[in-house]
C-alpha positions in Angstrom: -17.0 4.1 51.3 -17.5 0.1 52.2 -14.4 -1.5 53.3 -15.1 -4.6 51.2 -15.8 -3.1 48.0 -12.7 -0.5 48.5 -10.7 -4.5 48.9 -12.4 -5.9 45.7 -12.1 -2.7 43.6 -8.4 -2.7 44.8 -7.3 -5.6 42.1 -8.7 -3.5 39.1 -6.3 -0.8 37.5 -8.8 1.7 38.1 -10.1 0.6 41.3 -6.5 1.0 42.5 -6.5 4.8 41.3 -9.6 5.1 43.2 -7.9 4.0 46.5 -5.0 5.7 46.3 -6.7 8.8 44.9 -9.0 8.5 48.4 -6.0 8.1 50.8 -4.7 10.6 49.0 -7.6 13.2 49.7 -7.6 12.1 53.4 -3.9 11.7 54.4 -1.8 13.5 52.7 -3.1 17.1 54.4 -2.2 16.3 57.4 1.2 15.8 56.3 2.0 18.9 55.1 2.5 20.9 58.1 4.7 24.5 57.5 7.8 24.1 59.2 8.9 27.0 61.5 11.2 29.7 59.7 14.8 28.8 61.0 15.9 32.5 60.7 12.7 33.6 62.8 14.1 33.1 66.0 11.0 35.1 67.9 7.5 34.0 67.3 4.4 36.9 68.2 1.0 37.0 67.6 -1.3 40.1 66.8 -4.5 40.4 69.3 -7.0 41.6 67.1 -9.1 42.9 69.5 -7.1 45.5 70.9 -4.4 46.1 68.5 -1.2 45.2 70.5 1.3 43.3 70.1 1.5 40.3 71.9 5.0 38.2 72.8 4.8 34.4 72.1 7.8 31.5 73.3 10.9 32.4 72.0 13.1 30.1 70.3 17.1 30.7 71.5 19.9 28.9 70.2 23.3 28.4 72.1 24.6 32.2 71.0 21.6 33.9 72.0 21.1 31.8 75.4 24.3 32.6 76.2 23.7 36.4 75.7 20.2 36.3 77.4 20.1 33.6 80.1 23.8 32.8 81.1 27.2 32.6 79.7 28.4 30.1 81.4 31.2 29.6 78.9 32.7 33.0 80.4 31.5 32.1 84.3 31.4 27.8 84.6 31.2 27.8 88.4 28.9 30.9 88.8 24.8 31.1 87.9 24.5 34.7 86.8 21.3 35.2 84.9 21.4 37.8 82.2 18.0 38.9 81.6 15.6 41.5 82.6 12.4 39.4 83.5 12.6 36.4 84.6 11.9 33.0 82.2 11.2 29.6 82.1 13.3 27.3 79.3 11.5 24.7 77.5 14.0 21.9 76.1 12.1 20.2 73.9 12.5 17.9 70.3 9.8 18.1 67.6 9.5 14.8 67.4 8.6 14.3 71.3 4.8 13.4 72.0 4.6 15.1 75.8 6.4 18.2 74.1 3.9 18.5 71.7 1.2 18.8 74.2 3.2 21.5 76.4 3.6 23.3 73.3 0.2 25.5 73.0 0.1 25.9 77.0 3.2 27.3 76.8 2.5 29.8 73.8 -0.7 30.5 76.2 1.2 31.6 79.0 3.8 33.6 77.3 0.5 35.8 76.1 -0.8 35.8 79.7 2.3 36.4 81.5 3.2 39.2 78.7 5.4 41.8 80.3 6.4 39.5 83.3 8.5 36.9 82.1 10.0 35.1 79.2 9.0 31.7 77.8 12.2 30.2 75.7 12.5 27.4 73.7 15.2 25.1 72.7 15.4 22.4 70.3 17.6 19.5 72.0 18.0 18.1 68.8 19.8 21.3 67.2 21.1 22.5 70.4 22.7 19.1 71.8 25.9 21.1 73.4 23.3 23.3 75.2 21.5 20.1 76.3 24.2 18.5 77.1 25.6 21.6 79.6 22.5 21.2 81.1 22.5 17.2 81.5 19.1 17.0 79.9 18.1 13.2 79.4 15.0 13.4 79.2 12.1 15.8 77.7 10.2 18.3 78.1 12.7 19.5 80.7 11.3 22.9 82.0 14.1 25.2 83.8 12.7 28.1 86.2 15.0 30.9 86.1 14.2 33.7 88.6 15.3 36.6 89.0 17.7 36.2 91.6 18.3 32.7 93.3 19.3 29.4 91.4 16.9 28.0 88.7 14.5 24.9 89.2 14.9 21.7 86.8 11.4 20.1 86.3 11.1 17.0 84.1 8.0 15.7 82.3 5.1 17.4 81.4 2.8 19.7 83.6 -0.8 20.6 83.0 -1.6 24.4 82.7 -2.5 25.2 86.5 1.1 23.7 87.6 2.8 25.6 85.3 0.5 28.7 86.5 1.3 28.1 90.0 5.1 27.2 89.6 5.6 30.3 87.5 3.8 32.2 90.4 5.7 30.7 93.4 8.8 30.6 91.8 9.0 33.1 89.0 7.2 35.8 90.2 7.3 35.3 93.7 3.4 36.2 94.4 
């Protein structure tokens, strides 16, 4: 459609239907994005091609952090981690660009590393006690949490083959 008629036909009744019908048909789409389920707190995926089940990031808030990474409610001056494999915590808003981005590299490497290690994620703007426990100021903030050994704060966002490498050097130990 020509810019210059859409302005003329703009001042006529029906040319502004027109418009707004247009914008309409182009715009509004992208707005309706589905929300994720509150009450879902674990996201997974089926891999069609061999029928199993695959794990994707996990969403935590303050109770279930504090039963799977570390009470540190219960223990303040001691790091004991709580979980079975090791993980990496993603503190992250919705509205935050650079989180965005991360976002589908991390649900890829919760697929890859399946098995090895968890991927967790946690809203700063629902979680802001969390946060704050953890003096997060800025996001992304991606905490490393191996096995044994104190976890590793990294700020900003990292392409795939960083993440790869720091989950292998410092997660898995390879």
């Amino acid at each position: 459609m020509n810019l210059n008629k859409l302005k003329t036909s703009m001042g006529k009744p029906h040319g502004r239907m027109m418009a707004l019908a247009f914008m309409a048909l182009f715009f509004l789409p992208a707005c309706q994005a589905k929300q994720p389920d509150a009450t879902n707190t674990t996201k997974s995926t089926i891999n069609t091609t061999n029928k199993t089940k695959k794990m994707g990031t996990i969403y935590l808030t303050k109770a279930e952090f504090l039963e799977k990474v570390v009470n540190y409610e219960t223990s303040p001056n001691e790091w004991k981690y709580l979980g079975d494999k090791p993980c990496l915590i993603d503190f992250y808003a919705d509205w935050c660009g650079p989180c965005k981005a991360v976002a589908p590299i991390l649900e890829e490497l919760a697929k890859e590393y399946d098995g090895q290690i968890y991927i967790y994620k946690i809203n700063t703007d629902q979680e802001q006690e969390l946060a704050g426990a953890f003096g997060i100021r800025s996001i992304p903030s991606l905490l490393f949490v191996p096995m044994e050994g104190q976890p590793r704060m990294s700020m900003g966002a990292m392409p795939k083959d960083q993440l790869k490498k720091a989950i292998d050097e410092v997660l898995l130990v390879k």
